[in-house]
MARBA-987103 format. One line per 5 residues: their letters; for each residue x, y, z of C-alpha. Coordinates in Angstrom, 1 decimal, always signed. Layout:
a = X Y Z  ...
% end
This chain:
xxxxx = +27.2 -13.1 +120.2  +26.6 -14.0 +124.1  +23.4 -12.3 +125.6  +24.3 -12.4 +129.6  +21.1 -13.0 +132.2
xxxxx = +19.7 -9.9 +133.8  +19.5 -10.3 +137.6  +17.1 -7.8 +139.6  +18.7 -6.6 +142.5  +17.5 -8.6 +146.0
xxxxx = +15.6 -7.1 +148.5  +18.6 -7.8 +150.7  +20.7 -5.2 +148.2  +17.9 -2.6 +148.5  +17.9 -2.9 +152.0
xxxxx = +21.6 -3.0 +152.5  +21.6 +0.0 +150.0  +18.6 +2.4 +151.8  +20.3 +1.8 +155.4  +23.9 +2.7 +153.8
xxxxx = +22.4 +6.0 +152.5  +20.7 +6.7 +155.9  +23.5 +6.5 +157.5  +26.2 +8.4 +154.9  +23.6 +11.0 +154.6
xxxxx = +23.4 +12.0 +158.6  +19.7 +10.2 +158.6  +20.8 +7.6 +161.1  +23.5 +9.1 +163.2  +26.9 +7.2 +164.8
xxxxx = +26.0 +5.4 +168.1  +22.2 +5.0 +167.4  +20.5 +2.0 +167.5  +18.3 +0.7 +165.0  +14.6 -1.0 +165.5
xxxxx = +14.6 -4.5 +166.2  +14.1 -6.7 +163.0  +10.8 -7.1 +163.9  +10.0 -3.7 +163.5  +12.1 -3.2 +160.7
xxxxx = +10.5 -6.0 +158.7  +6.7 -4.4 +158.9  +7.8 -0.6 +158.6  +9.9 -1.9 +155.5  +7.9 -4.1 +153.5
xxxxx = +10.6 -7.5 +153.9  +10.8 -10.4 +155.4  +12.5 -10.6 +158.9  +15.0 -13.1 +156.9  +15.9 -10.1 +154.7
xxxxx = +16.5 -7.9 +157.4  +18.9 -10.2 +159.2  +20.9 -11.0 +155.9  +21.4 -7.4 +155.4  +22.6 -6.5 +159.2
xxxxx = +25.2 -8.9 +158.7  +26.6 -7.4 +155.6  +26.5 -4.1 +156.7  +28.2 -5.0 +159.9  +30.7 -6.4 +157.1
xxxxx = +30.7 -3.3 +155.4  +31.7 -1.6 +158.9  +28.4 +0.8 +158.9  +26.6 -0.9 +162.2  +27.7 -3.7 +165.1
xxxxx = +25.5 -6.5 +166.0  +25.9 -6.7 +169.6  +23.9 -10.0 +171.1  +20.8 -9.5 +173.2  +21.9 -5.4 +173.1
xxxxx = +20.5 -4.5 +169.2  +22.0 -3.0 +166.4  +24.4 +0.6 +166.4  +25.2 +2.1 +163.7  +29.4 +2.4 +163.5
xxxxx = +31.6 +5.5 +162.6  +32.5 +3.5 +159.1  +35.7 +5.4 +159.1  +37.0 +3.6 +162.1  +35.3 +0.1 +161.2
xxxxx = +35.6 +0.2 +157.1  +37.3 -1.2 +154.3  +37.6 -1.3 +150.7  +34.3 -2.4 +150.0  +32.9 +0.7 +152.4
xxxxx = +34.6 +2.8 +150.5  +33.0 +1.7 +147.1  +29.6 +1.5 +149.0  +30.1 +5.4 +149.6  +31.1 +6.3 +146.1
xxxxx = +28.2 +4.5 +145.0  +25.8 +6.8 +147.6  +23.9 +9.6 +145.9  +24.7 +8.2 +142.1  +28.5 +9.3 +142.2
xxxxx = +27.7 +12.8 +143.5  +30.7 +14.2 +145.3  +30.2 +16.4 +148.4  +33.0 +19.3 +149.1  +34.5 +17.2 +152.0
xxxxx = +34.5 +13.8 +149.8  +36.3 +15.4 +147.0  +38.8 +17.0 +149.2  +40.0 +13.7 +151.0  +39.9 +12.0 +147.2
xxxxx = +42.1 +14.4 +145.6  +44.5 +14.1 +148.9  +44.6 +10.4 +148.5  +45.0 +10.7 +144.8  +48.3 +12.6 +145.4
xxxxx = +49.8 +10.4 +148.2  +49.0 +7.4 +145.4  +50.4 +9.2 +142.8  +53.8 +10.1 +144.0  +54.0 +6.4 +145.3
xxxxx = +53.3 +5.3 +142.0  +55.6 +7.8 +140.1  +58.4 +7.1 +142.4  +58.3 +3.4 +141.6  +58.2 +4.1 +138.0
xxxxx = +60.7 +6.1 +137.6  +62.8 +3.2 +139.9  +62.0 -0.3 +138.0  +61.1 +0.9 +134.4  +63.4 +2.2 +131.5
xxxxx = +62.9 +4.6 +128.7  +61.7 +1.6 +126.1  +58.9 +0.2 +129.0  +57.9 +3.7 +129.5  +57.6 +4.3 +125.6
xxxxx = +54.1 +2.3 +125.7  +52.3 +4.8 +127.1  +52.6 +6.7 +124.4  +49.7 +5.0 +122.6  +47.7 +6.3 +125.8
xxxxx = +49.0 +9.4 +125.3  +47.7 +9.8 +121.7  +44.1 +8.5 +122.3  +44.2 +11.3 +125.1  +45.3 +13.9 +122.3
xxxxx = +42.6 +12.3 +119.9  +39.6 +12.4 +122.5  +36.4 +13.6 +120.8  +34.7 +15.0 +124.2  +35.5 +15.7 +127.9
xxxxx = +34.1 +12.4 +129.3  +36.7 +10.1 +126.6  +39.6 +12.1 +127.7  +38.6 +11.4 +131.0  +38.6 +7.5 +130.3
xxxxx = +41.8 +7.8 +128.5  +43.6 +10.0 +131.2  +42.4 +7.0 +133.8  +43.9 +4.6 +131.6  +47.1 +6.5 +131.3
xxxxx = +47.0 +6.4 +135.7  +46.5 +2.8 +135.7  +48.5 +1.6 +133.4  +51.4 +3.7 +135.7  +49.5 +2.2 +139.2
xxxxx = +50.1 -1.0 +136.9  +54.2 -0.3 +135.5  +54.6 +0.9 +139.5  +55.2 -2.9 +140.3  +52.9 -2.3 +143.5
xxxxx = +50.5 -5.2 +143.5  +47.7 -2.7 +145.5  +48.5 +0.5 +143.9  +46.2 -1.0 +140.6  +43.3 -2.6 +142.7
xxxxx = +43.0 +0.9 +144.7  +43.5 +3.3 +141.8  +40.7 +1.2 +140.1  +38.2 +1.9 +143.5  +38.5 +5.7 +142.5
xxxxx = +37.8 +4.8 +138.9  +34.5 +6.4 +138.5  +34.7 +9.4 +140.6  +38.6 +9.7 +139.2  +36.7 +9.8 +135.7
xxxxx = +34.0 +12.2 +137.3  +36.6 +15.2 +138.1  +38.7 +14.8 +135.0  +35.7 +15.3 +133.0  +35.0 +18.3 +134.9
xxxxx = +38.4 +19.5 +134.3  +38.7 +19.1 +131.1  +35.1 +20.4 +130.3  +36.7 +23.8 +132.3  +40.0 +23.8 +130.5
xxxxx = +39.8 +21.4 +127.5  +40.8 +18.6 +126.2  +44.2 +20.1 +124.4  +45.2 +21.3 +128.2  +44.5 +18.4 +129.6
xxxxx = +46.6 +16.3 +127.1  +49.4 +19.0 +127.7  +49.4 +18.5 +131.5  +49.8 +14.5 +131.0  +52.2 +14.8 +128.0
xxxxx = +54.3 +16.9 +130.6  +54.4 +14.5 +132.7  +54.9 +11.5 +130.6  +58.5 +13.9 +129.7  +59.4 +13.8 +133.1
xxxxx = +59.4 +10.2 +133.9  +61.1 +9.6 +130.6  +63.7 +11.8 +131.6  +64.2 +10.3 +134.9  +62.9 +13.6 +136.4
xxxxx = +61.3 +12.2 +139.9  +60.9 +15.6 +141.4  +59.6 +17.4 +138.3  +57.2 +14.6 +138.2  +55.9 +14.6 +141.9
xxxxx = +56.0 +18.8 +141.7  +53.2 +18.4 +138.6  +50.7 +16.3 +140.9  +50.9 +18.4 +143.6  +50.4 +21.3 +141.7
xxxxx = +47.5 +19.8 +140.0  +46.1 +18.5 +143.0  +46.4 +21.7 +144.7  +44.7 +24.2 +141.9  +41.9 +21.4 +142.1
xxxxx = +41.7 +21.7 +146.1  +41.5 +25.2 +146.1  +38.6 +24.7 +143.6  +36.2 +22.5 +145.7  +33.4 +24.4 +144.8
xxxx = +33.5 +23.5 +141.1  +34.2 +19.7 +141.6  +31.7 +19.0 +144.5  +28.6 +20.0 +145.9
% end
């Protein structure tokens, strides 16, 4: 048995981390300019070498611009972003979704999903799509709301994966642990036999070629779940 090394996170990490939460949380607002590092250093506790390591990777991250002999702005992330912004704001506030965050998740989630269930259905037969069936049964099986929730994401990836999309995988597995997250919340609400029902309906339609019947599910679910913000996020 292999014991790995713990590593403490670096000050660089928790400084990275406290300006990323100022700044999702409305604390630092788009345009403004930060302290010099100077300043930074003595009202923070860290060395000035700290503070310039972790300006560069949130400029990285797209969350501020490092303009020379001007100072640091904080950046509208959304324009200026990328994958890795996108896990840094998952990660804000422990996984806890606001209204607006779960909204534009679920609307994502769709657009993916109908990709994904389009491509299926186009480059996979019935004996390729007969291995989800496995899934499907650990799904049934589930003991509480959060292991359906890790089976159902399993079922989704393993689809992203079957899609032949080499990015549909890598970004369904971003939205792992908030995608976890709201099908526990679902299933908590409905169950874990409804929520096998809803995925063993659409594991009927894809093995019946049924492309639309299959895109009509997700959208429904998506929708009863958008029209139901104020269960899934703060």
């Amino acid at each position: 048995m292999g014991f790995n090394k713990i590593v403490a996170v670096s000050m660089t990490e928790l400084f990275v981390q406290q300006i990323e939460n100022m700044i999702l949380s409305g604390e630092l607002a788009i345009g403004e300019q930060l302290p010099p590092a100077r300043e930074l250093s003595v009202k923070m506790g860290v060395s000035r070498t700290v503070i310039s390591a972790g300006l560069v990777e949130l400029e990285k991250l797209g969350f501020v611009e490092i303009r020379t002999r001007q100072g640091v702005f904080v950046c509208d992330y959304r324009r200026n972003g990328s994958l890795e912004t996108l896990i840094a704001i998952m990660r804000y506030n422990g996984g806890a979704m606001r209204k607006n965050e779960v909204k534009s998740l679920l609307e994502t989630r769709d657009a993916m999903e109908c990709l994904c269930l389009r491509l299926v259905c186009e480059k996979n037969d019935v004996a390729e799509l007969e291995k989800l069936s496995p899934i499907l049964d650990s799904i049934r099986d589930a003991r509480n709301a959060d292991e359906a929730a890790e089976r159902v994401f399993s079922f989704h990836h393993e689809l992203a994966i079957m899609s032949g999309n080499v990015l549909l995988p890598l970004l369904y597995y971003s939205f792992k642990t908030q995608g976890e997250y709201l099908w526990s919340l679902y299933c908590k609400r409905s169950g874990v036999k409804k929520l096998y029902e809803i995925k063993l309906a659409l594991f009927s339609a894809l093995m019946n070629k049924d492309i639309d019947s299959a895109i009509e599910q997700t959208h429904r679910i998506m929708d009863v779940a958008k029209n139901d913000l104020g269960f899934y996020g703060a």
